[in-house]
TORSEVO-350443 format. One record per residue: residue number from 1; residue in one letter; x, y, z of N, C-alpha, C, CB in turn. Coordinates in pm, 1 decimal. Glycine has a CB too. Layout:
residues N
+-----+---------+----------+----------+----------+----------+----------+----------+----------+----------+----------+----------+----------+----------+
! num ! residuo !     n_xx !     n_yy !     n_zz !    ca_xx !    ca_yy !    ca_zz !     c_xx !     c_yy !     c_zz !    cb_xx !    cb_yy !    cb_zz !
+-----+---------+----------+----------+----------+----------+----------+----------+----------+----------+----------+----------+----------+----------+
! NUM !       A !        X !        Y !        Z !        X !        Y !        Z !        X !        Y !        Z !        X !        Y !        Z !
...
+-----+---------+----------+----------+----------+----------+----------+----------+----------+----------+----------+----------+----------+----------+
***
This chain:
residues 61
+-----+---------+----------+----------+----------+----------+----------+----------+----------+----------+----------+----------+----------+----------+
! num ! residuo !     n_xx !     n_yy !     n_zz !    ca_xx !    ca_yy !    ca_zz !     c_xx !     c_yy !     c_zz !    cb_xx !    cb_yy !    cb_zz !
+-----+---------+----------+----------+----------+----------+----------+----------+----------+----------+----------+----------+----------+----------+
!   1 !       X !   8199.2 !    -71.6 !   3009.0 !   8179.5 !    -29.8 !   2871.2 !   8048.0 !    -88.1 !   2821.2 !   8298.5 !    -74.5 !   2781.2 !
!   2 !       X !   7998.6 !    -29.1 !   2786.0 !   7852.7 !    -78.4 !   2673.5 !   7881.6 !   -159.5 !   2600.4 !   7786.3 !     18.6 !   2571.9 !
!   3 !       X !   7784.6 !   -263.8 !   2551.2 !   7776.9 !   -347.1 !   2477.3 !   7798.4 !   -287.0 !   2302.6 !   7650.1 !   -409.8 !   2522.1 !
!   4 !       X !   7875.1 !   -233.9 !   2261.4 !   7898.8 !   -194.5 !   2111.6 !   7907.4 !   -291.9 !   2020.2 !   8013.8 !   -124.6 !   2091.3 !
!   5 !       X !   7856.0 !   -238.4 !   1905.1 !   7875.9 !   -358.6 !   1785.5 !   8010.0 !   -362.9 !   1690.6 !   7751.1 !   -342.0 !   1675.5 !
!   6 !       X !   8072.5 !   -420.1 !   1620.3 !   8191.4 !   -363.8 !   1584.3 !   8161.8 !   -269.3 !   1492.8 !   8285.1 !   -452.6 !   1538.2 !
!   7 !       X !   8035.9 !   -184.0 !   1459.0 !   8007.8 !    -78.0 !   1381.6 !   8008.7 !     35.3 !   1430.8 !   7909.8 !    -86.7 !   1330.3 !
!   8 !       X !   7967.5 !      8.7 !   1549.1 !   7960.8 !    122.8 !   1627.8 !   8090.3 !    156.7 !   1666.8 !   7876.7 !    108.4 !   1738.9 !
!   9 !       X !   8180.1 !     72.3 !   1682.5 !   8302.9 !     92.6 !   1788.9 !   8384.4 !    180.8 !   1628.5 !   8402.3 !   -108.9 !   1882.6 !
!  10 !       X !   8402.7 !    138.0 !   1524.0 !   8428.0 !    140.0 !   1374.4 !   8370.6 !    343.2 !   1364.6 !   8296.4 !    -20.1 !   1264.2 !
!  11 !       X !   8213.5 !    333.0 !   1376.8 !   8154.1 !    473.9 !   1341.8 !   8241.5 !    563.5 !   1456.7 !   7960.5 !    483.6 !   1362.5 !
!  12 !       X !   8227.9 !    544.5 !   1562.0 !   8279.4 !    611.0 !   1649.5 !   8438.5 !    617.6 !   1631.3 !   8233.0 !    558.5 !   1768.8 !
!  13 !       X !   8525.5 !    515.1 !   1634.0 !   8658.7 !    575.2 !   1586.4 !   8668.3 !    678.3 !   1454.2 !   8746.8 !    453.6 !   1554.1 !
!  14 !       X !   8597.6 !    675.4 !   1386.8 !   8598.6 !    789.8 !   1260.5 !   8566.8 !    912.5 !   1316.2 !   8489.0 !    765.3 !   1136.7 !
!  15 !       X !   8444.6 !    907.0 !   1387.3 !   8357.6 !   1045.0 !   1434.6 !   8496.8 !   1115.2 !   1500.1 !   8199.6 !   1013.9 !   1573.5 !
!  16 !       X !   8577.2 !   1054.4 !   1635.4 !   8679.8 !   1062.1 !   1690.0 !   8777.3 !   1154.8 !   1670.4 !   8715.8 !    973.6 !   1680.5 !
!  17 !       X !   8869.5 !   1065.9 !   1531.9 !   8933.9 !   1094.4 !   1433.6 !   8890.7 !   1232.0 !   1440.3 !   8913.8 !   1014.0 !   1315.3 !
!  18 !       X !   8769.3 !   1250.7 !   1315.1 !   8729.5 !   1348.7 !   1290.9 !   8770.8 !   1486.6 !   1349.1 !   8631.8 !   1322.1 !   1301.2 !
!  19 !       X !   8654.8 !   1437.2 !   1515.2 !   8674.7 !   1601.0 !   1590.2 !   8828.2 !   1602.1 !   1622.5 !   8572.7 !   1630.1 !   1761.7 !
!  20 !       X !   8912.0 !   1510.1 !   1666.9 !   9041.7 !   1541.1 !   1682.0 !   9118.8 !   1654.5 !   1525.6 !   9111.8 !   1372.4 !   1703.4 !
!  21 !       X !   9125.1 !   1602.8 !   1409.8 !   9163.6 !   1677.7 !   1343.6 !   9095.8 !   1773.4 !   1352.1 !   9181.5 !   1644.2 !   1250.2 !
!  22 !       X !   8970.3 !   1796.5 !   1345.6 !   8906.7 !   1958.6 !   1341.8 !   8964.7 !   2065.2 !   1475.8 !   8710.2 !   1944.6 !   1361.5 !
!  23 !       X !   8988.7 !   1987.6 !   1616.4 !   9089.3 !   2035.9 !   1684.7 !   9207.0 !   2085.3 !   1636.6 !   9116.1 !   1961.7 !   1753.6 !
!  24 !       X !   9271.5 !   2007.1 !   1604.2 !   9388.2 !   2046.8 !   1555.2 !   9434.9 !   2121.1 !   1484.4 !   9424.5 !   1994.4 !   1526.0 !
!  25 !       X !   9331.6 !   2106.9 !   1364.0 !   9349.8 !   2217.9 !   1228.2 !   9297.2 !   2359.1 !   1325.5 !   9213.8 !   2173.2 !   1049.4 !
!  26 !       X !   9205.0 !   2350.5 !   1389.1 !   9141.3 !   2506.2 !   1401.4 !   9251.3 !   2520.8 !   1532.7 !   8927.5 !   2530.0 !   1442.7 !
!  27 !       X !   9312.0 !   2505.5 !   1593.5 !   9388.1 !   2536.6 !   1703.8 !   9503.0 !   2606.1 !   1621.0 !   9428.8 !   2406.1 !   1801.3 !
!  28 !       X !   9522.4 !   2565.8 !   1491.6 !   9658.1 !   2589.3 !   1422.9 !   9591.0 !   2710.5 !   1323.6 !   9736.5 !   2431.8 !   1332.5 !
!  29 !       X !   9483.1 !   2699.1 !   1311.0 !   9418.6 !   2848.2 !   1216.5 !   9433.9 !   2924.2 !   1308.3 !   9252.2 !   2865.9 !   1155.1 !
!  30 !       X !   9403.0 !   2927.3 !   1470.2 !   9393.3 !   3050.2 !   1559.6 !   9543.4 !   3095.7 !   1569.7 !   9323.2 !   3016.5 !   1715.0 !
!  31 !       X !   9637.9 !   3013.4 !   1557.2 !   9787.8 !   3036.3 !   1579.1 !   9780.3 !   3142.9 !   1501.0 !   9901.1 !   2924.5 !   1539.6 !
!  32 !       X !   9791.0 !   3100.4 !   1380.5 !   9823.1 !   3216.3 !   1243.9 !   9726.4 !   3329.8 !   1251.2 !   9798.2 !   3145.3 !   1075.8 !
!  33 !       X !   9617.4 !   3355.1 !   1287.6 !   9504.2 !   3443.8 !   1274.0 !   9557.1 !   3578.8 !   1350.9 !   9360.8 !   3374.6 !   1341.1 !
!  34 !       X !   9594.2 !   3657.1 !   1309.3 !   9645.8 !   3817.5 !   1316.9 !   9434.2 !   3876.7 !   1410.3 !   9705.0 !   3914.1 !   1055.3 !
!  35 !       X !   9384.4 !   3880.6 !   1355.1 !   9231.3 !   3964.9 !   1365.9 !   9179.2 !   3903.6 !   1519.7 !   9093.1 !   3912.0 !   1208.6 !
!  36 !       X !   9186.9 !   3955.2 !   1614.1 !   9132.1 !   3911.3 !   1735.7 !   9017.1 !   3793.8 !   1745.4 !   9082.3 !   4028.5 !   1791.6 !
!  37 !       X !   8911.8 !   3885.9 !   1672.4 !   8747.8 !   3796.9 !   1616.6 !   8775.3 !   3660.8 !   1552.1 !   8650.7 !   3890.5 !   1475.6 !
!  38 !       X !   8871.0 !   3656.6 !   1474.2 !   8878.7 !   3523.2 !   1346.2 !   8938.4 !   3460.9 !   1486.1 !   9006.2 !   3531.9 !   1154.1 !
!  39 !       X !   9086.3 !   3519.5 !   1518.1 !   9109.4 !   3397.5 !   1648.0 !   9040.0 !   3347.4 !   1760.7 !   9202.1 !   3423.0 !   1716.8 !
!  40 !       X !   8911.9 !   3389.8 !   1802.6 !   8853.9 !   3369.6 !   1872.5 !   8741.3 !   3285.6 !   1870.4 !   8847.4 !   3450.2 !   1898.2 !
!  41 !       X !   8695.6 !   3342.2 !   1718.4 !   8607.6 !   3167.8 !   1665.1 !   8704.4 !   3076.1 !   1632.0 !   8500.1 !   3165.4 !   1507.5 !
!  42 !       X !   8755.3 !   3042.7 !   1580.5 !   8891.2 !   2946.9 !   1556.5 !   8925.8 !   2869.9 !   1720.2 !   9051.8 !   3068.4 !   1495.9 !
!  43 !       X !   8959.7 !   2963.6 !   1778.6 !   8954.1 !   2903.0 !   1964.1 !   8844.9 !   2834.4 !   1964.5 !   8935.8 !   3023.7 !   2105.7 !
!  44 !       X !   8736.7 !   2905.6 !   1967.7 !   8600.2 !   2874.5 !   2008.8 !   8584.2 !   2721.7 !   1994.8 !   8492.2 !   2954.5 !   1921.2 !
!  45 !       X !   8624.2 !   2689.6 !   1843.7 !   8560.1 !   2602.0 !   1737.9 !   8684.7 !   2475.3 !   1806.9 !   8569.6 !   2671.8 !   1529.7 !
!  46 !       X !   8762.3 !   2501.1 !   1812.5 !   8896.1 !   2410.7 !   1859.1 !   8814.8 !   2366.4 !   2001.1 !   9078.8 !   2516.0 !   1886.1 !
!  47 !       X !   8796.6 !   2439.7 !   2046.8 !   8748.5 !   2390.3 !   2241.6 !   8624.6 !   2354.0 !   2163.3 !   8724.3 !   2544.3 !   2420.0 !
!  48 !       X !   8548.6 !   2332.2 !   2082.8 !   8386.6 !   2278.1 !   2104.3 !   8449.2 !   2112.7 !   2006.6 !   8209.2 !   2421.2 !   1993.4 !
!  49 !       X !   8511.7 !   2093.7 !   1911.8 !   8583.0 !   2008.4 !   1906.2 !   8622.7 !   1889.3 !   1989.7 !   8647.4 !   2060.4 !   1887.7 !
!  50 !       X !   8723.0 !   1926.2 !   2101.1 !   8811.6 !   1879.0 !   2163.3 !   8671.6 !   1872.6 !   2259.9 !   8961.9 !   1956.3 !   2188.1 !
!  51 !       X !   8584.5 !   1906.2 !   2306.4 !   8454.0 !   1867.7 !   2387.0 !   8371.4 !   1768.2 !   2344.9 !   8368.4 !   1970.5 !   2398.4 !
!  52 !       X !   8341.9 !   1747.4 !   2196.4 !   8278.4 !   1619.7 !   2132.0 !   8353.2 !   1558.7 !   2161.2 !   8246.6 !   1597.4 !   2001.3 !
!  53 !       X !   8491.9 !   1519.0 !   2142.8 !   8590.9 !   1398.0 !   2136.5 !   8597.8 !   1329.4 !   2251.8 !   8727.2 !   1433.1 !   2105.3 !
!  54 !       X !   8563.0 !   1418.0 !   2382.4 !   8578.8 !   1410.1 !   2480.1 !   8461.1 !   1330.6 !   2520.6 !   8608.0 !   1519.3 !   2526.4 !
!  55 !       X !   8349.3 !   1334.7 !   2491.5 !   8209.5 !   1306.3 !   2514.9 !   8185.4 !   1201.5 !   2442.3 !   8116.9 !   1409.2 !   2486.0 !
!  56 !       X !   8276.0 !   1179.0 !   2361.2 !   8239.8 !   1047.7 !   2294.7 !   8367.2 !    976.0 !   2329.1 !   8204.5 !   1054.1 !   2125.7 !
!  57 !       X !   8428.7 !    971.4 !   2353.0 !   8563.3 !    891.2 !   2388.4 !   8489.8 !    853.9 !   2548.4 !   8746.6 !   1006.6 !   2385.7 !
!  58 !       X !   8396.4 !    865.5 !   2604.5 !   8312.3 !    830.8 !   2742.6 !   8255.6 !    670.2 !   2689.5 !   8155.3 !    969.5 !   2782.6 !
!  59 !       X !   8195.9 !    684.1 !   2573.1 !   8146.5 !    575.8 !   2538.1 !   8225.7 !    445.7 !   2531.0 !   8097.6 !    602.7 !   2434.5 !
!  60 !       X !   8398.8 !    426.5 !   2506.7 !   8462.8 !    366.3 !   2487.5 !   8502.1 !    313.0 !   2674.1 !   8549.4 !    434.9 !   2381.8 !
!  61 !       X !   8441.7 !    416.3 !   2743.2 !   8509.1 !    348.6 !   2920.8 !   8412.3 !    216.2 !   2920.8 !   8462.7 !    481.8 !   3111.8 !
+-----+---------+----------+----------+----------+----------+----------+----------+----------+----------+----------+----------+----------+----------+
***
């Protein structure tokens, strides 16, 4: 693991947080979304999400 400051470790659990709920919420907008297009950005936006979280949760190994 990198040398982090407890600000960083602090900024980064928020950022985290963050994309996790934006996962979540937009995974649960595509549920409900009837219109092919709306569910598909909604997907889109859920997988680019759950890819930041992922990319930054690297920093914490």
């Amino acid at each position: 693991m990198s040398n982090l400051s407890e600000v960083e470790l602090q900024n980064l659990r928020h950022l985290i947080g963050g994309f996790d709920t934006c996962h979540c919420k937009l995974q649960e907008y595509a549920k409900e979304a009837t219109d092919t297009k709306v569910k598909q950005f909604f997907e889109k936006g859920a997988q680019s999400a759950m890819q930041n979280k992922q990319e930054l949760m690297k920093f914490l190994q």
